[in-house]
N, C-alpha and C positions, 0 to 999 in steps of 0.2 A: 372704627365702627360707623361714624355719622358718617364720613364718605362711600362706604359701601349702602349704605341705608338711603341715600341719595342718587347712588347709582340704580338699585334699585326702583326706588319710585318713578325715576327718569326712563326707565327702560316702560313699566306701565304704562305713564304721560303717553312714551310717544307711541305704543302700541293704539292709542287712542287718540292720533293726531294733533295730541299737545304739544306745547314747546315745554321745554326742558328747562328744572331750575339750576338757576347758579347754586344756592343753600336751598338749608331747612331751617326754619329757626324753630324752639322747643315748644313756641304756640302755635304754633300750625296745624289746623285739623287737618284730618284726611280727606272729611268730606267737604268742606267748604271752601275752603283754603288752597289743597291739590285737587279738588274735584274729583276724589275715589269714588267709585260706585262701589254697590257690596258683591258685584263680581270682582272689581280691583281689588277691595281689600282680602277679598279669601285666595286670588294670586299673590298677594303681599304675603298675606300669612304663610303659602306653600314658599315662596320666596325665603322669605325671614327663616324659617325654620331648614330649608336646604343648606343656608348659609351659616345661621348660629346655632342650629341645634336645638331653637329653643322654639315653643309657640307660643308668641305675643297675645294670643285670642284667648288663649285657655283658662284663664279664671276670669272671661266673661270681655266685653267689650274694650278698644282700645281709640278712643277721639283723636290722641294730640301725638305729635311726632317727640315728646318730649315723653310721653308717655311708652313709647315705644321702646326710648333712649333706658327708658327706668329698668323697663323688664330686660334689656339685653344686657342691663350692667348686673343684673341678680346673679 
């Protein structure tokens, strides 16, 4: 799951001319940290949910890549 969840964010990054992480560690925000915008994160979310079936967004805001880890282990 964290490998896929990094491939993901990494596909974002480089749509947006980032470089690409080696990891994710579980305190990583999305906005500060990987520099998500809130068009990145609502592509993460269509992302996240194609992949796990689940929406990370849906009871409300999601900060931390660890936080992300929590909802896709429910």
């Amino acid at each position: 799951m964290e490998k896929k969840v990094l491939e993901i964010v990494n596909v974002i990054r480089a749509s947006k001319g980032l470089v690409g992480l080696d990891i994710l560690s579980i305190n990583d925000k999305l906005r500060d940290d990987l520099e998500l915008t809130s068009f990145d994160l609502a592509e993460l979310t269509v992302r996240l949910e194609d992949e796990f079936d689940i929406d990370v967004f849906e009871d409300g805001l999601v900060n931390t890549v660890g936080e992300i880890y929590a909802k896709l282990k429910k």
